[in-house]
C-alpha positions as CSV (number, residue, x, y, z in Angstrom):
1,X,-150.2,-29.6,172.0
2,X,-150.3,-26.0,171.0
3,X,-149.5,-23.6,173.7
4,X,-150.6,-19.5,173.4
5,X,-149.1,-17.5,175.8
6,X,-150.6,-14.0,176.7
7,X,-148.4,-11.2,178.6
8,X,-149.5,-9.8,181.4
9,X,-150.8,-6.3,180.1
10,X,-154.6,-5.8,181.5
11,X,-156.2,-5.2,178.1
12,X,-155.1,-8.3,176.9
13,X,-155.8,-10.5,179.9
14,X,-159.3,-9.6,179.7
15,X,-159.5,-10.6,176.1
16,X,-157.4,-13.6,177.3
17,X,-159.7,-14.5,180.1
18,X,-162.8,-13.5,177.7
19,X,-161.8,-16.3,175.0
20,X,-161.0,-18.9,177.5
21,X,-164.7,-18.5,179.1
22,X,-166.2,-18.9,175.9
23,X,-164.1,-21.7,174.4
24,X,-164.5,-23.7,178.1
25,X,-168.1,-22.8,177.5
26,X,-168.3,-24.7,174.1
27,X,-166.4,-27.4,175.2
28,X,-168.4,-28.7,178.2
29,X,-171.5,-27.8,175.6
30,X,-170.3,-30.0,173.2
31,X,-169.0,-33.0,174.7
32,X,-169.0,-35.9,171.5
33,X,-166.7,-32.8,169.5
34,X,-169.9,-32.4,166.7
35,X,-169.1,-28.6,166.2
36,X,-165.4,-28.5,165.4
37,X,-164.4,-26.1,168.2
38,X,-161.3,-26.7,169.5
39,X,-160.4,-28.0,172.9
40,X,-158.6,-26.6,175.5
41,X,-156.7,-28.9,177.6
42,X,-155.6,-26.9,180.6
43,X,-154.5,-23.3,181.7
44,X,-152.1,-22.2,183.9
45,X,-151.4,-18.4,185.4
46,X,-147.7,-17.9,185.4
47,X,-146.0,-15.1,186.9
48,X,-149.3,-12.9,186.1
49,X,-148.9,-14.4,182.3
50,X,-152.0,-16.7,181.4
51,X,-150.8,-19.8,179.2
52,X,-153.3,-21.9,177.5
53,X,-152.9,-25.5,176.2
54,X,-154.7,-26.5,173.1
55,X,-155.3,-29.7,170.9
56,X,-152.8,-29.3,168.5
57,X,-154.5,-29.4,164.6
58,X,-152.7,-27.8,161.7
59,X,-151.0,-24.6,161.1
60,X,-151.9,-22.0,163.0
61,X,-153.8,-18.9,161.5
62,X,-151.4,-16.4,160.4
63,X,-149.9,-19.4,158.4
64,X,-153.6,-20.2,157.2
65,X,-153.6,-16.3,155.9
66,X,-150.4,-16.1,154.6
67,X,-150.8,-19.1,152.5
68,X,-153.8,-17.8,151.4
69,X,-152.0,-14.5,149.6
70,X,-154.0,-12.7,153.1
């Protein structure tokens, strides 16, 4: 599982809470997985912090860019 963990600033709980809403969205709207969007197994708010859980796939993008000279 990969975990993303967002601190509990207001600007980026409402690009937290933004993301989540779509990517929920494209889940239930693609049920048989046909688009390649990942999945998001669960969330949790934690002392104001919102942690999301996803399918775990490769490395994650700043690894992606890097090893791609950015």
């Amino acid at each position: 599982m990969a975990i993303k963990i967002i601190r509990n600033k207001k600007k980026f709980q409402y690009q937290a809470g933004m993301e989540l809403k779509i990517v929920k969205y494209q889940n239930q709207h693609d049920p048989h997985d046909q688009n390649n969007v990942i999945r998001v197994k669960d969330y949790v708010v934690f002392r104001e912090h919102l942690i999301i859980s996803f399918e775990l796939l490769s490395i994650n993008m700043y690894e992606f860019i890097k090893n791609n000279n950015f």
